[in-house]
N, C-alpha and C positions, 0 to 999 in steps of 0.2 A: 606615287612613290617612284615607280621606274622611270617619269620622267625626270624628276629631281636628283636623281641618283646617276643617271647619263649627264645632265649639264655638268654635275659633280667632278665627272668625270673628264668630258672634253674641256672644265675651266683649267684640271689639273694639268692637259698638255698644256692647255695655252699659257700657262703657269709656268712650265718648263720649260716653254720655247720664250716665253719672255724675259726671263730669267738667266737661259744662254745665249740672247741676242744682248743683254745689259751686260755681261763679265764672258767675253768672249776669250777673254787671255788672263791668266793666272801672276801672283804676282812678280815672275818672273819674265814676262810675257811670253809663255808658252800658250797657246790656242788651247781651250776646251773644245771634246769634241761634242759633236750635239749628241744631246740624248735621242737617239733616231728609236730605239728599242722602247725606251719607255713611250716616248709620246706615241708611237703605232700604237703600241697596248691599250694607253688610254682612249686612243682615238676609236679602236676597233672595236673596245669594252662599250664608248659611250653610245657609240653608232648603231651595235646589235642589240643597247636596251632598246633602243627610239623605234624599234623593226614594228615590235608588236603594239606600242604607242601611237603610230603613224595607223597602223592596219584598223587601232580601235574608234580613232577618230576619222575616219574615210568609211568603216561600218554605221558608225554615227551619221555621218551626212547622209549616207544613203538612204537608212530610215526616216531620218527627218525628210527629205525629200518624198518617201514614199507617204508617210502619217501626213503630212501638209493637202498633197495630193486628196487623199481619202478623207481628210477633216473640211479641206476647200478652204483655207485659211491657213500660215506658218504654225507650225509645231515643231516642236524639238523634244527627240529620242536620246535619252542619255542610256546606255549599258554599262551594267553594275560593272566596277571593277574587283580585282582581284581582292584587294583591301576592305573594300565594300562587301562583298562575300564573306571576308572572313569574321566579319562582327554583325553578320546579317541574321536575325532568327525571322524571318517572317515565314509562312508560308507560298504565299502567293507569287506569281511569275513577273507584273507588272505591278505599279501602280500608280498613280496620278495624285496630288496632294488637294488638299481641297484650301482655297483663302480661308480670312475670317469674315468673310458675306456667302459662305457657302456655294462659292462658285469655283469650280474647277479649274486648275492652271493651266497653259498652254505648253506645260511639259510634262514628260513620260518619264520614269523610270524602269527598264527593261531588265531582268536580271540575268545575270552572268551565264548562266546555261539557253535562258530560250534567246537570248540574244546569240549564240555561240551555234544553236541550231538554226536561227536564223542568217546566219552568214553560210553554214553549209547550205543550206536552200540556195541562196543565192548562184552559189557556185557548182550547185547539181543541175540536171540536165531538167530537170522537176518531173517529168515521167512520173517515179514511184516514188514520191516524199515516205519520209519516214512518219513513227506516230510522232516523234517529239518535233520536226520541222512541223507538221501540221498542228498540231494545237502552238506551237510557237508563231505561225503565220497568226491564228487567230488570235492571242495574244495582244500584239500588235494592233489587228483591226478591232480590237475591248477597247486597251486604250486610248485609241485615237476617239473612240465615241464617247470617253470618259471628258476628251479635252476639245470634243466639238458641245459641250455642255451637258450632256447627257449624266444624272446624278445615279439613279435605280441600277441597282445590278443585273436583274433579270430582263431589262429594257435594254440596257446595250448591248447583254449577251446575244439578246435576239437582232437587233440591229446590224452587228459586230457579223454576225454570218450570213445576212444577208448584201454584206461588203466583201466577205473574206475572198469570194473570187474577184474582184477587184484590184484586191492585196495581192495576191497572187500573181494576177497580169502583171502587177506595177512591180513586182518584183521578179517578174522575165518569165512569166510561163505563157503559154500559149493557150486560148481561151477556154477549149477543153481540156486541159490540163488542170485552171484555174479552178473551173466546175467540180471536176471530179473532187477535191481537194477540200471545194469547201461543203460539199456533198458529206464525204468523209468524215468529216466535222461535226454536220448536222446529226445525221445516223450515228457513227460509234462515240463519239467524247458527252454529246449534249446530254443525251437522256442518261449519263452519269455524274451529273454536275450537280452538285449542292442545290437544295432546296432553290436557297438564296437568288440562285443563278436562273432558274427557270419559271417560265411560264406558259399556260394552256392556251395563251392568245397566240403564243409565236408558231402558230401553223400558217400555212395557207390558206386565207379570206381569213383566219384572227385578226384581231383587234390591234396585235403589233407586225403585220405583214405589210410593208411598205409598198407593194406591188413593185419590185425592184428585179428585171432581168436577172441580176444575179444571185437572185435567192435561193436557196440550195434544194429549196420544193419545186423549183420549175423544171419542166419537164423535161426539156433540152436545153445543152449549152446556150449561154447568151452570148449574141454576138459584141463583146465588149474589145474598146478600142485596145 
């Protein structure tokens, strides 16, 4: 919508500057003068929609770059827009579509708040994430296990935090920063997750412990790149 409504906008300078370069003189040939006031307006009106347009597609890339990373194959993050939000009832923070062979897309739908907490992560110091940047980190690292194939809920949740310091790194933290974060994760958000979401295998030596450095049961930070 905002982007449409900005084009809207700088075609109507260019509309009025086309239009005072065709009848430059009146028909007594007196000179019109240019519309210098309107076209600013239009100009400045269309240029300050495109601010937050530019910022949302540049937040897009970066996720995509991060979720590709962490899936080890392209994926692409889309965050909900404004529009999207406003006819949005779901509950859920992401979600992933499934085909009709039951295999999951290689894209994300990120929703308008943990995507919004995910860009202030980015641009925090990550030290003390907040609770909503951290469960919005893991967010992220759900989905991307939703779009490296993974169908079961309780299977990627467990997967998904044994990534989330990973996620973390790739999105600028420093390795014990990553740790702590997705520690955080493990301990306060999991053992409050829906049924659906959990399972007695996702400890240490269970049956969904990938023996992965950055598991959030390891004892110390993993040294990741």
């Amino acid at each position: 919508m905002l982007t449409w409504l900005a084009v809207a906008l700088l075609a109507g300078a260019l509309s009025l500057t086309l239009r005072w370069a065709m009848r430059r003189r009146d028909a007594l040939g007196r000179p019109h003068p240019f519309p210098l006031v309107s076209v600013l307006l239009l100009v400045s009106l269309g240029a300050g929609l495109l601010v937050p347009v530019v910022r949302h597609h540049r937040l897009e890339g970066r996720l995509s770059d991060v979720a590709s990373a962490l899936a080890g194959a392209p994926v692409v993050v889309h965050c909900q827009t404004a529009g999207q939000q406003f006819v949005d009832v779901g509950a859920e923070l992401g979600y992933v579509r499934y085909g009709a062979d039951g295999v999951p897309e290689r894209a994300t739908l990120i929703k308008r708040a943990a995507c919004s907490d995910l860009s202030s992560y980015l641009r925090s110091d990550h030290d003390r994430p907040s609770r909503d940047q951290l469960i919005a980190v893991h967010v992220l690292s759900h989905e991307v296990r939703h779009m490296a194939g993974t169908t079961g809920e309780a299977q990627a949740e467990c997967e998904a935090m044994q990534r989330d310091a990973a996620a973390a790194r790739l999105l600028g933290a420093d390795p014990q920063e990553a740790w702590q974060l997705a520690r955080g994760y493990w301990r306060e958000i999991y053992p409050r997750m829906p049924d659906e979401y959990v399972s007695s295998d996702c400890v240490a030596g269970g049956a969904l412990d990938e023996r992965l450095e950055s598991a959030p049961w390891a004892e110390t930070a993993p040294a990741l790149p």
